[in-house]
C-alpha positions as CSV (number, residue, x, y, z in Angstrom):
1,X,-139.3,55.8,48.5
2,X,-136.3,55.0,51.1
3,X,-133.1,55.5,49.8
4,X,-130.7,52.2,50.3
5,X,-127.1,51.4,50.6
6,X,-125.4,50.6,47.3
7,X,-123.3,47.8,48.3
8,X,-120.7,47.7,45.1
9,X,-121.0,48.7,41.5
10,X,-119.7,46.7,39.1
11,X,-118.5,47.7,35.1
12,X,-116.9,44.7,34.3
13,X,-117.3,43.2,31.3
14,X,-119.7,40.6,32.1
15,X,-120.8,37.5,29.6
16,X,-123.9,38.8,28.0
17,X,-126.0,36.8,26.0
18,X,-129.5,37.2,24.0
19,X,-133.0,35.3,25.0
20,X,-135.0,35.8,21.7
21,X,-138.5,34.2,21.6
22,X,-139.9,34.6,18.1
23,X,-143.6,34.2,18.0
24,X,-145.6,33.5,14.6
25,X,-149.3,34.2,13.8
26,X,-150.1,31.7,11.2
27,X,-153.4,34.0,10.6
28,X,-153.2,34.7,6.5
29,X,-149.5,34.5,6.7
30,X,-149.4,32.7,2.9
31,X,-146.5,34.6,1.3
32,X,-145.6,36.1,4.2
33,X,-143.7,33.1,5.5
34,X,-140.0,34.2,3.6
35,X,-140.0,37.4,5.7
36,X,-140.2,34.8,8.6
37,X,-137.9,32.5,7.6
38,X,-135.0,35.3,6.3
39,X,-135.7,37.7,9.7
40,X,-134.8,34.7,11.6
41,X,-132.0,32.7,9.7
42,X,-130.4,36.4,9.4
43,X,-130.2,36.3,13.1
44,X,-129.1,32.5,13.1
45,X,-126.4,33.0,11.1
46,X,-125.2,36.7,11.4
47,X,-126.2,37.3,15.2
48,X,-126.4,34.3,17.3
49,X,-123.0,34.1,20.3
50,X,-121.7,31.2,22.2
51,X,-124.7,31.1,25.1
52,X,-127.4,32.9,23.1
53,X,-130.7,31.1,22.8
54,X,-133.5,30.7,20.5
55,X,-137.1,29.5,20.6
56,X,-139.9,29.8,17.6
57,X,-143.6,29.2,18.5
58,X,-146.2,29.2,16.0
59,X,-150.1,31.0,16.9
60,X,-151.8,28.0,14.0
61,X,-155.2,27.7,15.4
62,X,-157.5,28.6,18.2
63,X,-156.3,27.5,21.6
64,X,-153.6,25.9,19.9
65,X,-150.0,26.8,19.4
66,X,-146.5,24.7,18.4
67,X,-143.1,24.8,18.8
68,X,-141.4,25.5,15.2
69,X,-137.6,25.4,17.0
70,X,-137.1,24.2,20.2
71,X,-135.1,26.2,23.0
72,X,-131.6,25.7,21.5
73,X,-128.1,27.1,21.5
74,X,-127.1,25.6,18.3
75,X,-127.5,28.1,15.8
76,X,-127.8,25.2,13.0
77,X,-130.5,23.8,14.2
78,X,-132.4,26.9,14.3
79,X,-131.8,27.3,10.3
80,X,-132.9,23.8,10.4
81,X,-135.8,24.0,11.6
82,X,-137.2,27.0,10.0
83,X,-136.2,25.7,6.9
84,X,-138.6,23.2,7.1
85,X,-141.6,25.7,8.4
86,X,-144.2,26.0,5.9
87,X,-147.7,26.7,7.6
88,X,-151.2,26.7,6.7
89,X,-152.7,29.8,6.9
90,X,-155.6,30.2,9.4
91,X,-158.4,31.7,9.7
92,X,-158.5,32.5,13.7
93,X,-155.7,32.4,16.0
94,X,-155.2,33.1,19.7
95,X,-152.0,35.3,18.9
96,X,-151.7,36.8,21.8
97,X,-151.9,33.6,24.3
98,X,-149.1,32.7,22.5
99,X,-147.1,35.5,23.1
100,X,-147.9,34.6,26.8
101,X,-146.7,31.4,26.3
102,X,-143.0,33.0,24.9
103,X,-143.2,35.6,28.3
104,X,-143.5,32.9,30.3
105,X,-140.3,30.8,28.5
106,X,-138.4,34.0,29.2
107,X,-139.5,33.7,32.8
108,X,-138.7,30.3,33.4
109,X,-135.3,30.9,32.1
110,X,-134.3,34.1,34.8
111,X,-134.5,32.0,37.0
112,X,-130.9,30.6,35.9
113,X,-129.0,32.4,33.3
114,X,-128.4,35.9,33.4
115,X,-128.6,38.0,29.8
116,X,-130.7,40.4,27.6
117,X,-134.2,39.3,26.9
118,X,-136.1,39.8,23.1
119,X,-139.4,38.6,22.1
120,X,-140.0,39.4,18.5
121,X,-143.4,38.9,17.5
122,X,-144.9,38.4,13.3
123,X,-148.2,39.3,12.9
124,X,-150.7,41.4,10.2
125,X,-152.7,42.8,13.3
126,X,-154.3,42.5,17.0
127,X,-158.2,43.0,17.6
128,X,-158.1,42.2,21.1
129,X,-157.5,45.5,23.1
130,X,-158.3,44.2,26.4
131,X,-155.8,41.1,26.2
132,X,-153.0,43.9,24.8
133,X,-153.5,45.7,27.9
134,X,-152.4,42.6,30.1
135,X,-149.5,41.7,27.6
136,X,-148.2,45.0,28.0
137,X,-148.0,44.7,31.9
138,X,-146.3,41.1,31.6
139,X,-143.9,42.2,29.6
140,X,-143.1,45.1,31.8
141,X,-143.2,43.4,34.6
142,X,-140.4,40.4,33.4
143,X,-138.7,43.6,31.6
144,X,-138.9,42.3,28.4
145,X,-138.6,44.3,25.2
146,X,-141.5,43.0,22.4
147,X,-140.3,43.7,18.7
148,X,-143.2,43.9,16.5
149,X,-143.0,43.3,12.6
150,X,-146.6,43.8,10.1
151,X,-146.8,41.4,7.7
152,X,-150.1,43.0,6.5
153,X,-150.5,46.8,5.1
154,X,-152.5,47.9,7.7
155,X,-151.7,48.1,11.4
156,X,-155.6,47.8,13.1
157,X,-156.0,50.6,15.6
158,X,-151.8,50.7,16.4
159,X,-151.8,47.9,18.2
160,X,-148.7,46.4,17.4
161,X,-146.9,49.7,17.4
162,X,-148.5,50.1,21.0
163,X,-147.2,46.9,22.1
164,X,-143.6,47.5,21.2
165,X,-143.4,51.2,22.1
166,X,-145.2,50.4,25.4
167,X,-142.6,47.7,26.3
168,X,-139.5,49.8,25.4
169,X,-138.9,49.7,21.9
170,X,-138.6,53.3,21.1
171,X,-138.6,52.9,17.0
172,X,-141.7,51.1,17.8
173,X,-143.6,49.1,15.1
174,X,-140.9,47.3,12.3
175,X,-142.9,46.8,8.5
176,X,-142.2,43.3,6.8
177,X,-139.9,45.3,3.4
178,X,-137.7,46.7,6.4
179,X,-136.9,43.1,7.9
180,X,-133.4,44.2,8.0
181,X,-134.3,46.6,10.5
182,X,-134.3,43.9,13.3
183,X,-131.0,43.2,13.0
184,X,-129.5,46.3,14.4
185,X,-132.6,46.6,17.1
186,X,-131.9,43.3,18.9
187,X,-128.2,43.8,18.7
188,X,-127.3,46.7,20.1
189,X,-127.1,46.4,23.9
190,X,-123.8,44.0,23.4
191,X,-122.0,47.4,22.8
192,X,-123.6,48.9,25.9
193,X,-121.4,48.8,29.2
194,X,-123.2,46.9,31.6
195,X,-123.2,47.9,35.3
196,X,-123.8,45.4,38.2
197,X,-125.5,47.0,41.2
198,X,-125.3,44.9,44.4
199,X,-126.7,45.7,47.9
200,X,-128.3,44.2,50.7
201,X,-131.7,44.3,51.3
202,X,-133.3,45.1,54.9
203,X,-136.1,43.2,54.3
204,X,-137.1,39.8,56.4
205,X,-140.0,38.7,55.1
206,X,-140.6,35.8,52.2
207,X,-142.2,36.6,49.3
208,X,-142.0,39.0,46.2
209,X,-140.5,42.6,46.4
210,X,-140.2,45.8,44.2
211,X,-136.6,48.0,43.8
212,X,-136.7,51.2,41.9
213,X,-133.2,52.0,40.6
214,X,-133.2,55.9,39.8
215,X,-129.7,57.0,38.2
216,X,-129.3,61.3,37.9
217,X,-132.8,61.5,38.9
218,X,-133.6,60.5,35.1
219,X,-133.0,57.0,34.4
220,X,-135.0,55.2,36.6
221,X,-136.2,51.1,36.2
222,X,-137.9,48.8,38.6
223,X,-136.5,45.7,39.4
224,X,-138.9,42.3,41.1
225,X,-136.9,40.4,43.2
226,X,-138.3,37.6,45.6
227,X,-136.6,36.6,49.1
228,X,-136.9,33.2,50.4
229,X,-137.6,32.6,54.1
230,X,-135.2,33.5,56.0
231,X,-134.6,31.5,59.4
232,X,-132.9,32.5,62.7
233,X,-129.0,32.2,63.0
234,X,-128.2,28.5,64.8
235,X,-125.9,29.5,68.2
236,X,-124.0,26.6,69.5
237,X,-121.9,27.2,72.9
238,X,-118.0,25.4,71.9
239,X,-116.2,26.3,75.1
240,X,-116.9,25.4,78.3
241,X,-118.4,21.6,76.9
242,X,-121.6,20.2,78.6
243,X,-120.9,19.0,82.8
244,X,-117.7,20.9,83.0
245,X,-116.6,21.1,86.4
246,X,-115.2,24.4,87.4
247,X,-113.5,24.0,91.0
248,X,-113.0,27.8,93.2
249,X,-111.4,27.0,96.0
250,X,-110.3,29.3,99.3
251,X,-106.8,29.1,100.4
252,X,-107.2,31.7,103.4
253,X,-109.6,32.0,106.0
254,X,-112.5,35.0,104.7
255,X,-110.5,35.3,101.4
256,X,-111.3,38.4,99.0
257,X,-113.6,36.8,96.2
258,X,-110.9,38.6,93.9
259,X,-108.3,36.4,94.4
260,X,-110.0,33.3,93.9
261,X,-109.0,31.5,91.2
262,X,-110.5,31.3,88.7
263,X,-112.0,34.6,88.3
264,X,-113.9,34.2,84.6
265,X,-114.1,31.9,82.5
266,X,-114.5,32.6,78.4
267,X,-118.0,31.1,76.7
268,X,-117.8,30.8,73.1
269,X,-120.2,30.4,70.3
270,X,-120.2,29.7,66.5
271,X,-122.9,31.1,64.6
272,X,-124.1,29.8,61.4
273,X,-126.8,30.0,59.1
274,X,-129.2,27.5,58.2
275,X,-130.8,28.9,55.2
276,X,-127.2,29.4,53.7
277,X,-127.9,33.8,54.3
278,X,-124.8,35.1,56.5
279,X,-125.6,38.1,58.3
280,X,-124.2,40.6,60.8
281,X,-124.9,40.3,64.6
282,X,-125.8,43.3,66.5
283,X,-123.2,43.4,69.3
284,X,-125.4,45.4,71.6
285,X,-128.2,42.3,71.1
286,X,-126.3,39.7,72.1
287,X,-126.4,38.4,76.1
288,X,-124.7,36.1,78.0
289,X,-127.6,34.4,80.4
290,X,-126.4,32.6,83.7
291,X,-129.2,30.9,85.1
292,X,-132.2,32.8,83.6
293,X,-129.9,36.8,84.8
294,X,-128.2,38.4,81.6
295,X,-125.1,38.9,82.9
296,X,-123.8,41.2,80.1
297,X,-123.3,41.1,76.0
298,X,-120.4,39.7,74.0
299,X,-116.9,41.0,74.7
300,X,-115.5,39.9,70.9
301,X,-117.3,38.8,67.9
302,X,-115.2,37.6,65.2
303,X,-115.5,37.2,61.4
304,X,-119.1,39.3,61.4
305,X,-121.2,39.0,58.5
306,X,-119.6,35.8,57.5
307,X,-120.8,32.1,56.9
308,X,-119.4,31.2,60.4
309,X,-119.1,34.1,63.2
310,X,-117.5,33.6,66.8
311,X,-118.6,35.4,69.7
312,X,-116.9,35.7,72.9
313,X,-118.5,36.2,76.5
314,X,-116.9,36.9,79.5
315,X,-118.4,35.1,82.7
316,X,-117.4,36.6,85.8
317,X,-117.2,33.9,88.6
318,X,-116.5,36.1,91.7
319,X,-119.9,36.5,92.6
320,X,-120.4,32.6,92.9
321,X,-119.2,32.0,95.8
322,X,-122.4,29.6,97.4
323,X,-120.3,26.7,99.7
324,X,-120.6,23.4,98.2
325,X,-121.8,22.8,94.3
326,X,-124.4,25.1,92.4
327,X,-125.9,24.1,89.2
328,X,-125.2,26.3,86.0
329,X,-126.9,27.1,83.4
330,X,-125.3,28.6,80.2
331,X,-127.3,30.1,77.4
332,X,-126.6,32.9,74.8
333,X,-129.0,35.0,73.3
334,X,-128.3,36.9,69.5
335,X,-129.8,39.0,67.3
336,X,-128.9,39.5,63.2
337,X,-129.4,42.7,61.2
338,X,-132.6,41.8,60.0
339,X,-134.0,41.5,63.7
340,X,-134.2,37.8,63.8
341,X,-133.6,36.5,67.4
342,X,-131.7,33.0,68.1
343,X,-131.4,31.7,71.4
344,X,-128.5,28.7,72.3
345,X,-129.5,25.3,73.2
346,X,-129.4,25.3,77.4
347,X,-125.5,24.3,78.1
348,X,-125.6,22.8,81.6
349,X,-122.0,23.1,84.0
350,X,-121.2,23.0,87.7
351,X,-119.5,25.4,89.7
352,X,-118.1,23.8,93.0
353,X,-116.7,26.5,95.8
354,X,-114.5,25.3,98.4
355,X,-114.3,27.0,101.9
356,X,-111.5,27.3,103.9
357,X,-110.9,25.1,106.6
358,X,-109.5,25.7,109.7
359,X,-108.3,22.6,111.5
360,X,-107.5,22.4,115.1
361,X,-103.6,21.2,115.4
362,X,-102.7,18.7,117.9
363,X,-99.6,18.7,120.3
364,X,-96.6,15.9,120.9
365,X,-96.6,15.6,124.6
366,X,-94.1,18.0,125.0
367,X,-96.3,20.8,123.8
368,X,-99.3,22.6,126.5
369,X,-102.7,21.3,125.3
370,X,-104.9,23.2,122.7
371,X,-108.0,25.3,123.3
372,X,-110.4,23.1,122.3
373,X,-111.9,20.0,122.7
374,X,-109.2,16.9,123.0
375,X,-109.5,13.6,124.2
376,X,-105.6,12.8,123.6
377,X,-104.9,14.8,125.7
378,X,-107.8,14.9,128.7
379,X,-107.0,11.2,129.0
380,X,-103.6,11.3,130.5
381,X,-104.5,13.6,132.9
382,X,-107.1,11.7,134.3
383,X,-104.9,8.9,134.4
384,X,-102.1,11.3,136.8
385,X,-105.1,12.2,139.4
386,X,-105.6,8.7,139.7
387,X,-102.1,7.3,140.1
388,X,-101.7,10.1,142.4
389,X,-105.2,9.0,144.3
390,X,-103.5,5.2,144.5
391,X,-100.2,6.3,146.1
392,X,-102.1,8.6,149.1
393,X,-103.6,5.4,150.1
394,X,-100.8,3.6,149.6
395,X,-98.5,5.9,151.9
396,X,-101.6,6.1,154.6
397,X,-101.2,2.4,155.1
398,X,-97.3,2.5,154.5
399,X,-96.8,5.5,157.2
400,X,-94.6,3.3,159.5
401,X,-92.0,2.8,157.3
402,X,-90.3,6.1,156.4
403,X,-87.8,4.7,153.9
404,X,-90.6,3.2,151.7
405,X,-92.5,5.9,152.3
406,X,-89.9,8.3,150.3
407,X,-89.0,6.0,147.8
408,X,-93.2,5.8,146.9
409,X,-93.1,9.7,147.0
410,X,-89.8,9.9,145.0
411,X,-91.8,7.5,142.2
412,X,-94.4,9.3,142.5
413,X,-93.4,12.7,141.6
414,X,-91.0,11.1,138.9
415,X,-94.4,9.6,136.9
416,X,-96.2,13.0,137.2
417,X,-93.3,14.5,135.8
418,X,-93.0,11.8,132.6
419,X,-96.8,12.2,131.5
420,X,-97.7,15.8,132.8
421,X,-97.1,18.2,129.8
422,X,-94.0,20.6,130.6
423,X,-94.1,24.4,130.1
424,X,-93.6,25.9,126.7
425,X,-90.6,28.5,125.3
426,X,-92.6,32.2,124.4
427,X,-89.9,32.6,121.9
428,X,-90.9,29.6,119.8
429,X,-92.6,30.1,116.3
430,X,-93.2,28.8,112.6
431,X,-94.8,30.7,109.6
432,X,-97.8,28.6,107.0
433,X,-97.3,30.7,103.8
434,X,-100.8,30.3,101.4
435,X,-100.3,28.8,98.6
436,X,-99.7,30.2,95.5
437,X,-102.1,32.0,92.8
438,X,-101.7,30.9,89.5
439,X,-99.4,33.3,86.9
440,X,-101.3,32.7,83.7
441,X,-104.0,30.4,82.3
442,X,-104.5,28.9,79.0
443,X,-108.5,28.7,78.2
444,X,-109.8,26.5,75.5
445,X,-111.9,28.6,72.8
446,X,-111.9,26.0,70.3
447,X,-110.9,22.7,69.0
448,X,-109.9,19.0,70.8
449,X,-107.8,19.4,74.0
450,X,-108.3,17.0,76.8
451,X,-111.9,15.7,78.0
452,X,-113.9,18.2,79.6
453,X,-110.6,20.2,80.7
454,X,-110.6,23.7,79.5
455,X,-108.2,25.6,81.5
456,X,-104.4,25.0,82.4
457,X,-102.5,27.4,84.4
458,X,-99.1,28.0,83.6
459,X,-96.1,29.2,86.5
460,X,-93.5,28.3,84.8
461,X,-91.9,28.0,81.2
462,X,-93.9,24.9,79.8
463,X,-93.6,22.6,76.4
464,X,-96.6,21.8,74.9
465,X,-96.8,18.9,72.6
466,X,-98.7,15.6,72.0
467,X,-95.7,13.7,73.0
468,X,-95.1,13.4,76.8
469,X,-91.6,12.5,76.2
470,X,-91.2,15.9,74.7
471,X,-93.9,17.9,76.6
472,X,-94.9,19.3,79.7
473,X,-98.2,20.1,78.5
474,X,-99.2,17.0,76.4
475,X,-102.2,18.0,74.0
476,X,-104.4,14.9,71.6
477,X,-102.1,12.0,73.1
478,X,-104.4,9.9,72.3
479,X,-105.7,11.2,68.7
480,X,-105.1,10.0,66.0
481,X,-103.7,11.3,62.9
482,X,-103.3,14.9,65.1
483,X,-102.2,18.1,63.5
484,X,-100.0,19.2,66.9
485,X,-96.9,17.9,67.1
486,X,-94.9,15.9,69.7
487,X,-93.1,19.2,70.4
488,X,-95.3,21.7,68.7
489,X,-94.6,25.1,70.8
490,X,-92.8,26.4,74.3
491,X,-94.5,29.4,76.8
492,X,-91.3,30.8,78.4
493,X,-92.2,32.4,81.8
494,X,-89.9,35.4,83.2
495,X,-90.7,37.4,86.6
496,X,-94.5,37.1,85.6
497,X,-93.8,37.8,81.6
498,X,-94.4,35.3,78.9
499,X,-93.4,34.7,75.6
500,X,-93.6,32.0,73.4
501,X,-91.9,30.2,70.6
502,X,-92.9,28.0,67.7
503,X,-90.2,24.5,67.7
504,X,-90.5,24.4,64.0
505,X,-93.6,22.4,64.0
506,X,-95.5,20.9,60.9
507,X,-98.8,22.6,61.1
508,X,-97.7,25.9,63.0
509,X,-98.1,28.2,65.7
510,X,-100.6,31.2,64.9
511,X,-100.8,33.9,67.0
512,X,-103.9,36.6,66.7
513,X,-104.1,34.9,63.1
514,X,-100.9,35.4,62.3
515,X,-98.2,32.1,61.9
516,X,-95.0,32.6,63.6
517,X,-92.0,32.2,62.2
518,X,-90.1,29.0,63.6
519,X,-87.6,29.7,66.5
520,X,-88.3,32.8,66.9
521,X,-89.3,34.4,70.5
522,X,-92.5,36.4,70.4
523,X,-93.9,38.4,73.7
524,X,-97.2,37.2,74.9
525,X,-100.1,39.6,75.9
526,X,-103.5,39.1,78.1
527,X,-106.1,37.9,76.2
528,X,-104.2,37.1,73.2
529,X,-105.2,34.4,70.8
530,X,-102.7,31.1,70.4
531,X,-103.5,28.4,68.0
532,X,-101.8,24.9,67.1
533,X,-102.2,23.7,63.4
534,X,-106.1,25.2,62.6
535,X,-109.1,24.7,64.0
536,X,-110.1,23.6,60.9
537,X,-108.4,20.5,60.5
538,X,-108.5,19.2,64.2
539,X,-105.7,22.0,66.1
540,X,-107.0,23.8,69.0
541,X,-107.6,27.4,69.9
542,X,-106.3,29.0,73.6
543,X,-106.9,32.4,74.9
544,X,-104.3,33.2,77.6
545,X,-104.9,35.1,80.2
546,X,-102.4,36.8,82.6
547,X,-102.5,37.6,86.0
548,X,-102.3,41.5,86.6
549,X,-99.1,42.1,89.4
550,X,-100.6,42.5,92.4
551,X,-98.9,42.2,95.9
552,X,-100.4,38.5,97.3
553,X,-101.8,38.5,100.8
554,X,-100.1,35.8,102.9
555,X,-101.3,34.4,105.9
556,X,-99.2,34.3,109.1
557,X,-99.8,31.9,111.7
558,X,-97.8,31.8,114.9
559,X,-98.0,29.1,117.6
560,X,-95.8,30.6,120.9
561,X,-94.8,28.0,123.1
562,X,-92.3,28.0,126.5
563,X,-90.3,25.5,128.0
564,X,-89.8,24.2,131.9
565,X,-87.8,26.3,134.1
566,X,-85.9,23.7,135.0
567,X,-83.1,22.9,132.8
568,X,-83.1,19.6,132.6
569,X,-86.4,18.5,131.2
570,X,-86.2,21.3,128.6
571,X,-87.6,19.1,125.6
572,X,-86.7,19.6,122.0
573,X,-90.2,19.2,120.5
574,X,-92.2,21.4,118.0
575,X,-95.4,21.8,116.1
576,X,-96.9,19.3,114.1
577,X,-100.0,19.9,112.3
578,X,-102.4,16.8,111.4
579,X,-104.3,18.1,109.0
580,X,-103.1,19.8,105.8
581,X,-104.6,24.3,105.1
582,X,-106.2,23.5,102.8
């Protein structure tokens, strides 16, 4: 056979308790019935424990058997009821149906109490060879010991000496003057240390199984155990929730997909177990699937083996970066141990990319047009070359008249100097700086936070509460009966480090499992684990994550102007932007 993992071995002293089934053949019993009655109110009144159990049937007739004693604990009414016993012998019996009837008692009662089993059996003989033969191998197969006591002389062909030997009895066959005997050979396993072998079976398919437990290559017994049907671990996706909107937007023309926040986002899963069977899940079987692409397996699982389990995938957003909103959806893919595969119910989320866009600035009058297309500014132009069209055929009609003719041309250049744009100063500039990337974010594993939000960035030292009158970051504001309190915890931010700090709050700050002391300042890490209060009774679970320190591109934009030669109409404007970089 296949050797197996031994999973613990147990001496303990465990409660153990006797099953006896004793089993009367009424066939020419006549005198015989006081060996009955003292074998069995000796074990009644000497033998019987708290939890040991008795049952006396009676083989009277032919197809036809009755209970003497019913199943009882209560060693008085076992004396009771055999003390009332007095049979009519018979002259055919079906003995050893009956004794069926007793295995099958015994089986019925495996099922829930644990214990030694004894079927003691009074008879003067057994003619029926073939029927032994399949008594024998039900006995064997519930391992239960048969003792056998003769009430006759003669025992016909062994057979009751075969059916005790045969089922483990190894002083085999017990005569009716030795009653005593029986005593001492149903009692003697109480002294015996009892080992408890545990392991866990590799097997995934319903139905009956055989174990063969060999000790020192000597002792060696077979065990029937029977496995219900198993079913496939149940996955359900806790973090992001359904229709989350996850926003990646550009803040500099072409930027590196890198430094677009943000750059993952965490996906996590409880496992359970329907049919109440926890089990391990193979790390290298799980999968995190992105619209129909396995995009790689679990980065964490958590609490393996147990009733509830906790995975943790890591989605890596750079790659989405398809202009305008995409469709996504999340599923996870498992398999336990045994080889049973689960797949997640079909999480559906959005992820919306944001390009860059460039605007084209516009110009106070005092400013040279853009390159581009501007009707602002094409308009007063056209309006000069007209005015100046109007005074030419003014002055051609108004040529007599020199003094009106230079005031007309004095008025004339005065207008095209007001609306025609002057030159610009070269030494003129102003810097855009991009905007800022994000120092830290808190992701939601787990737990009630705010709807459909799972991530909050952090840049600064922030209080987080459900009070907004005592923090920053307000958590359950609305819930009631919360765990967190109105000031539950502080995240202190230093040149890109963080720490944090429990402010003595009811249900406690646990970090990576551990509750912090209150007060106390304790240095944050990336990826570590943060949770108000428990999960468990309505708290929430965060994973932050830190940004690595990195040098941050910055754009620089430069506008060069230059102003009029003459000194005079040098204006004092500057560049105003209409539209916000976005």
């Amino acid at each position: 056979g296949q050797a197996i993992n031994i999973e613990n071995v147990s001496s303990e002293s465990l409660p153990l308790n006797l099953r006896v089934v004793f089993v009367v053949d009424e066939l020419a019993i006549g005198s015989n019935v006081n060996v009955v009655r003292q074998a069995i109110q000796s074990f009644a009144e000497n033998q019987m424990q708290p939890g040991d159990s008795v049952i006396v049937l009676a083989a009277s007739n032919l197809n036809v058997f009755k209970i003497i004693v019913p199943l009882t604990s209560d060693p008085q009414q076992v004396l009771d009821g055999i003390a009332n016993y007095n049979p009519v012998p018979a002259t055919a019996t079906d003995f050893l149906q009956t004794v069926d009837q007793g295995l099958d008692t015994i089986s019925d009662l495996n099922e829930n109490i644990v214990g030694l089993n004894k079927l003691v059996v009074f008879s003067i003989s057994i003619n029926d060879q073939l029927d032994l033969n399949r008594t024998i191998a039900k006995a064997n197969r519930l391992g239960v010991q048969v003792h056998t006591v003769l009430l006759g002389s003669n025992d016909i062909n062994g057979a009751l000496d075969r059916l005790a030997r045969e089922t483990g009895v190894e002083d085999g066959l017990i005569l009716g003057a030795n009653i005593r005997d029986l005593s001492s050979a149903l009692n003697p396993e109480r002294n015996e240390t009892q080992y408890q072998i545990r392991y866990r079976s590799q097997i995934n398919r319903a139905g009956d199984n055989q174990l063969t437990l060999t000790v020192n290559n000597s002792i060696s017994e077979n065990v029937t155990f029977t496995l219900d049907e198993l079913e496939p671990p149940l996955l359900t996706i806790t973090a992001p929730s359904a229709d989350t909107e996850i926003i990646r937007t550009e803040t500099i023309f072409s930027q590196d997909s890198d430094a677009i926040q943000p750059t993952e986002q965490t996906v996590a899963v409880e496992v359970t177990f329907p049919d109440g069977h926890p089990r391990q899940i193979i790390e290298e079987q799980t999968a995190l699937v992105i619209n129909g692409k396995a995009v790689g397996p679990a980065t964490a699982i958590r609490d393996n083996g147990s009733e509830v389990i906790t995975l943790e995938f890591t989605w890596d957003l750079r790659p989405e970066q398809t202009p305008g909103i995409t469709p996504i959806s999340i599923v996870v893919e498992t398999e336990d141990e045994l080889g049973l595969k689960s797949k997640s119910e079909v999480l559906p989320v959005t992820v919306e990319y944001v390009v860059y866009d460039i605007a084209c600035p516009e110009f106070v009058s005092t400013y040279a047009p853009a390159l581009c297309t501007n009707y602002n500014l094409i308009l007063p132009l056209i309006s000069v070359f007209i005015a100046i069209i109007a005074l030419v055929i003014v002055i051609v009609y108004l040529r007599r008249n020199p003094k009106v003719q230079e005031r007309i041309k004095e008025g004339a250049r005065r207008l095209t100097m007001t609306m025609m744009p002057s030159k610009v100063n070269n030494s003129a500039t102003m810097f855009v700086d991009p905007n800022k990337v994000d120092k830290a974010v808190l992701v939601v594993l787990e737990g009630y936070a705010v709807s459909k939000q799972t991530q909050f960035p952090i840049n600064e030292t922030i209080t987080i509460g459900r009070s907004s009158e005592h923090a920053k970051l307000v958590l359950q504001g609305d819930k009631e009966g919360s765990p967190i309190s109105r000031l539950h915890c502080t995240i202190l931010e230093k040149n890109g480090a963080f720490e944090i700090r429990d402010e003595s709050s009811a249900n406690g700050t646990h970090l990576n499992e551990t509750r912090l002391p209150a007060g106390k300042v304790h240095p944050l890490n990336d990826n570590d684990i943060i949770e108000l209060a428990r999960v468990r009774d309505g708290g929430v679970k965060f994973k932050i994550q830190i940004a690595k320190a990195k040098s941050a591109e910055r754009l620089k934009t430069r506008m060069m102007t230059s102003v009029s030669d003459e000194p005079e109409e040098k204006p004092s404007g500057g560049y105003i932007p209409t539209k916000k970089l976005d």
